[in-house]
C-alpha positions in Angstrom: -18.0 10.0 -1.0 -17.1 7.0 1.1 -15.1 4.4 -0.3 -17.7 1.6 1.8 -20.7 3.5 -0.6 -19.1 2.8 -4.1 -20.4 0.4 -6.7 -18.6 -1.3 -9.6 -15.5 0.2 -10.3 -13.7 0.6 -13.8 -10.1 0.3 -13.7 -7.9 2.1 -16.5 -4.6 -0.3 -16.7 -1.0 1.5 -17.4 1.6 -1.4 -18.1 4.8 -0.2 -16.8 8.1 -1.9 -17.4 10.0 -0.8 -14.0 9.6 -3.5 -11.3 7.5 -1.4 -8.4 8.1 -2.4 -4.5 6.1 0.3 -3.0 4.1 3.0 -4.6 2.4 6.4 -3.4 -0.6 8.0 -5.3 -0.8 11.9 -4.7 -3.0 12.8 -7.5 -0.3 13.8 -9.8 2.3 11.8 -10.5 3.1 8.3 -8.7 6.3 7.4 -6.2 7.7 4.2 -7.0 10.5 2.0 -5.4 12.6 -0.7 -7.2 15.6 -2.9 -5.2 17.9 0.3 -5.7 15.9 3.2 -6.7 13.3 5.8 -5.5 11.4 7.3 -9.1 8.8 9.2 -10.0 6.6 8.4 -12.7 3.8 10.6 -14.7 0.2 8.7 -14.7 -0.4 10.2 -18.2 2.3 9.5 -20.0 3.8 6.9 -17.9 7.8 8.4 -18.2 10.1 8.5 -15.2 10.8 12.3 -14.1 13.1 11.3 -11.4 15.2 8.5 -10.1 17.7 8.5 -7.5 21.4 7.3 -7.3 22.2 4.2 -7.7 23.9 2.4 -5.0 23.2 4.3 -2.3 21.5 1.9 0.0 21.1 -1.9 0.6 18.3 -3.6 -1.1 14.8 -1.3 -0.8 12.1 -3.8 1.0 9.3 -0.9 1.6 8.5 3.3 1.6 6.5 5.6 2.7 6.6 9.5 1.9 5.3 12.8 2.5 6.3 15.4 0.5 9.3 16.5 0.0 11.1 13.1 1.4 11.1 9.4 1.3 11.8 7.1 3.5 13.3 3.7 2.4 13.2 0.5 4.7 16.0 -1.7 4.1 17.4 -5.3 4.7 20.0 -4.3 6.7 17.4 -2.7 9.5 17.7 1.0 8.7 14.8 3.5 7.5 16.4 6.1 5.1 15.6 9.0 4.6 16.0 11.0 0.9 15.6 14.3 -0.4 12.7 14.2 -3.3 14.7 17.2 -4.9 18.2 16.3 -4.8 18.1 12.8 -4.9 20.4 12.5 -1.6 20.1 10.6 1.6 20.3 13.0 4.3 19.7 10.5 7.5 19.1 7.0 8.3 16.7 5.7 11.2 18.0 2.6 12.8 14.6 0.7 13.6 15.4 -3.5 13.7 17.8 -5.8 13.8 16.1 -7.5 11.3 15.2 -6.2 8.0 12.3 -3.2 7.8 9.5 -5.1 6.0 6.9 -2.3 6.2 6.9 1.9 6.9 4.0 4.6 7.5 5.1 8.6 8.4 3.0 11.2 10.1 3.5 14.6 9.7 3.6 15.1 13.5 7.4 13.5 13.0 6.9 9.6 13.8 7.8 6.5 11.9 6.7 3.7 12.0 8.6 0.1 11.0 7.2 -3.7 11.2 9.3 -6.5 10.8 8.8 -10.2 10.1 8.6 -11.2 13.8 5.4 -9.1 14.2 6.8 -5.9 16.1 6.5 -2.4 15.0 8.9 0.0 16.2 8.0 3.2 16.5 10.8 6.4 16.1 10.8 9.8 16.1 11.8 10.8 12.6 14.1 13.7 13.2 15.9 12.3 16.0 15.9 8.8 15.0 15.1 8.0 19.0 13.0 4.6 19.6 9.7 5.6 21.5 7.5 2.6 21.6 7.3 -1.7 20.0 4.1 -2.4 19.3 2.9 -5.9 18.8 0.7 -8.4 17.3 -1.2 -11.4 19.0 -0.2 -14.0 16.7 3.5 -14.8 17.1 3.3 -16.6 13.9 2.6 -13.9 11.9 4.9 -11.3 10.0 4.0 -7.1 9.2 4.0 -6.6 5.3 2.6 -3.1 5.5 1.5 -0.1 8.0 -1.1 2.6 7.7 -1.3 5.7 9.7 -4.8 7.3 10.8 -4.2 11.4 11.1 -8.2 11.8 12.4 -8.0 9.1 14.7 -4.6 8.5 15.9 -4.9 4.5 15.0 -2.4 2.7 13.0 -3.1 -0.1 10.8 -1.0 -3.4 9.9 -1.3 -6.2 7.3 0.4 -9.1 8.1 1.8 -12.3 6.0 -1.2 -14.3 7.3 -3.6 -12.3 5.9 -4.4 -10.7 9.5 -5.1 -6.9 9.6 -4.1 -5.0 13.1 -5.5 -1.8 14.6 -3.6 -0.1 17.3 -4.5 3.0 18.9 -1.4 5.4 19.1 -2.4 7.5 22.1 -2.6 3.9 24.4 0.0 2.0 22.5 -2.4 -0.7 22.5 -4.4 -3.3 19.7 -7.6 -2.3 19.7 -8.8 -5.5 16.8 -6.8 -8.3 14.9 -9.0 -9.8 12.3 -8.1 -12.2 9.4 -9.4 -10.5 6.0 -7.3 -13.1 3.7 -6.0 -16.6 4.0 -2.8 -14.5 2.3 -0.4 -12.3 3.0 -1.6 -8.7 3.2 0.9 -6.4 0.7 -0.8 -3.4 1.1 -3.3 -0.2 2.7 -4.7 3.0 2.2 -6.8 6.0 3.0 -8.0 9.1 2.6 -6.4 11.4 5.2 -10.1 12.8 6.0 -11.7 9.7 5.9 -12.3 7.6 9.3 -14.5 5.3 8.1 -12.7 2.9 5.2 -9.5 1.6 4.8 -8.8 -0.4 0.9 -6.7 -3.5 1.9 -4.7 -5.2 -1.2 -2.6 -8.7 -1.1 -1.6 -11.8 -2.2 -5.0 -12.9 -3.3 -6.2 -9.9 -5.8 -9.0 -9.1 -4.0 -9.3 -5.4 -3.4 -11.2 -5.1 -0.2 -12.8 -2.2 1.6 -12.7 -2.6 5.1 -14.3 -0.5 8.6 -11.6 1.4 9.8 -13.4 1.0 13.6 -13.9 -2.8 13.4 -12.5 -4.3 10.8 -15.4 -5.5 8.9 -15.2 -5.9 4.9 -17.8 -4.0 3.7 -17.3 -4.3 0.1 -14.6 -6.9 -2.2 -14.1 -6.4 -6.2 -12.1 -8.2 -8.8 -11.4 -8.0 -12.2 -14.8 -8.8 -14.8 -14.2 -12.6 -15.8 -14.8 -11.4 -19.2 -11.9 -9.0 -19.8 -8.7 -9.8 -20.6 -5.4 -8.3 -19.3 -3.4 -8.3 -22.4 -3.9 -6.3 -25.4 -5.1 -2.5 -25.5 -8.2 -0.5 -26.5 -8.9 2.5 -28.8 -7.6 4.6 -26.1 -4.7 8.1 -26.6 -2.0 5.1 -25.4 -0.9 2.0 -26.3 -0.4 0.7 -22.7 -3.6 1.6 -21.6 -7.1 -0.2 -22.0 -10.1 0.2 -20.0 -11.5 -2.8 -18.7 -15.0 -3.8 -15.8 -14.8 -4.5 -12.6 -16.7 -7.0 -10.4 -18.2 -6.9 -6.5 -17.8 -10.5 -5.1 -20.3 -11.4 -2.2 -19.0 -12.6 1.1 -20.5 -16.2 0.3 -17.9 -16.7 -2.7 -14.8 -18.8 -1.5 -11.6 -17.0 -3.0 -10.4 -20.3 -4.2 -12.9 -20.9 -6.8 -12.4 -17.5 -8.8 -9.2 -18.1 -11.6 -6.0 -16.4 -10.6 -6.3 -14.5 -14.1 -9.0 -12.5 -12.2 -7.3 -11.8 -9.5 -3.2 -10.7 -10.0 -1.6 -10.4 -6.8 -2.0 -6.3 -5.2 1.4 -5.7 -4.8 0.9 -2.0 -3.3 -2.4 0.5 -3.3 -2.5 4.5 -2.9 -6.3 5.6 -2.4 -7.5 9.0 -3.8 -11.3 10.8 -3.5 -12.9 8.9 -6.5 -9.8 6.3 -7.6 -7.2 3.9 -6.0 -4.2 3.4 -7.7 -2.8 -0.7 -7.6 0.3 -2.2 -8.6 0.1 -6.2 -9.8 2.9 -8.5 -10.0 5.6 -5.7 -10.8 4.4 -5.9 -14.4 1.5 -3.1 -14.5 -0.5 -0.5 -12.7 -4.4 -0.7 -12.6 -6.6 3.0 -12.1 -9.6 2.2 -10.4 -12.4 4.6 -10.7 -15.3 4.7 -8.2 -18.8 5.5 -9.2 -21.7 6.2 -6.5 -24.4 3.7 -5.8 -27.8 5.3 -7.0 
């Protein structure tokens, strides 16, 4: 099913008390990052299963990972890179002189790291060797997050003026900039078999569905005006509730839905039916996709 096809979705939320940077969705449990951590965390019950060693690196901006390792972007310029299974750090990628604000990995051995000027740097990830800079348009705009195509070679940016960028990797070369949000743009996701749809999250709390090709929005939701964020249901867990979701039409201006209905998308991993969101470092929202009829 394509993620442009969906209807109404119906998000299950999971409160969690860590404060999450950066999160990754594999369909089992989720990979968080705090200012000095990497953890893991079970969806069900919602109980860290792993956490790395404290200290070990400079305040954690971004991540990205592919099993078994992590890469953490820091303020000091430096991707590193840990061990899932040991908890160590066993290399660090030198990518900016200027702190690493956003990270995608392929499994082809590439990294990729944006900055606040606009550029993206992209290394080799064994070697740590620079191969390319790619660059935005706008030289007023930052990168807050990356996304790598496998099936098409393109890589994807969000930037802190609500801008989303599509390079194409084989070229080096933007292929469209278009402005999805007047706000920054936190996070984006997709399925690594999908070409078609990319889910775009940010400062507004509009989860958007975008083309992948053009950059279109196809589809935008929101939380239902009706539900509340506090409190729980007759659910197994306490810090879970079920609550509606809403499709907003292209004709609504952002600015007159409440800010209650829309918490800030700090980070979004996608899945075949579900894409898991993080709001505001205070909870985690599951949002389940149903097929138009």
């Amino acid at each position: 099913m394509e993620l442009g096809a969906c209807g109404p979705a119906e998000p299950a939320v999971l409160q969690e008390p860590a404060q999450l940077g950066r999160l990754d969705h594999l369909g089992g449990p989720i990979v968080g990052l705090t200012d000095s951590q990497i953890c893991i965390w079970a969806l069900k019950s919602g109980k860290g299963i792993f956490r790395s060693h404290e200290g070990i690196f400079t305040r954690g901006i971004c991540m990205g990972y592919i099993d078994p390792e992590a890469v953490v972007g820091c303020d000091d310029g430096s991707a590193r890179v840990f061990d899932m299974y040991s908890g160590r750090c066993t290399r660090i990628i030198r990518m900016h002189g200027a702190p690493v604000s956003c990270l995608a990995l392929t499994e082809d051995q590439l990294v990729f790291g944006g900055s606040n000027f606009g550029t993206v740097t992209v290394a080799d990830f064994s070697t740590g060797e620079q191969l390319a800079s790619l660059k935005s348009s706008f030289s007023h705009t930052g990168m807050k997050s990356l996304c790598f195509s496998t099936h098409s070679y393109l890589l994807y940016g969000g930037s802190t003026s609500g801008y989303v960028h599509c390079w194409d990797l084989r070229t080096f070369r933007p292929l469209w900039e278009t402005r999805v949000s007047p706000n920054v743009i936190y996070s984006m996701h997709h399925l690594a078999c999908d070409s078609s749809t990319l889910a775009v999250g940010g400062l507004d709390g509009i989860l958007r569905i975008l083309n992948q090709n053009t950059g279109e929005t196809l589809s935008r939701f929101i939380l239902n005006p009706s539900t509340k964020l506090v409190g729980s249901t007759s659910t197994s867990s306490p810090f879970k509730m079920k609550i509606k979701a809403k499709a907003i039409s292209s004709d609504i201006e952002i600015h007159n839905i409440p800010r209650n209905q829309r918490p800030p998308i700090t980070c979004l991993a996608v899945g075949l039916k579900k894409i898991v969101t993080a709001h505001n470092e205070k909870y985690l929202s599951l949002w389940r996709f149903h097929q138009s009829l």
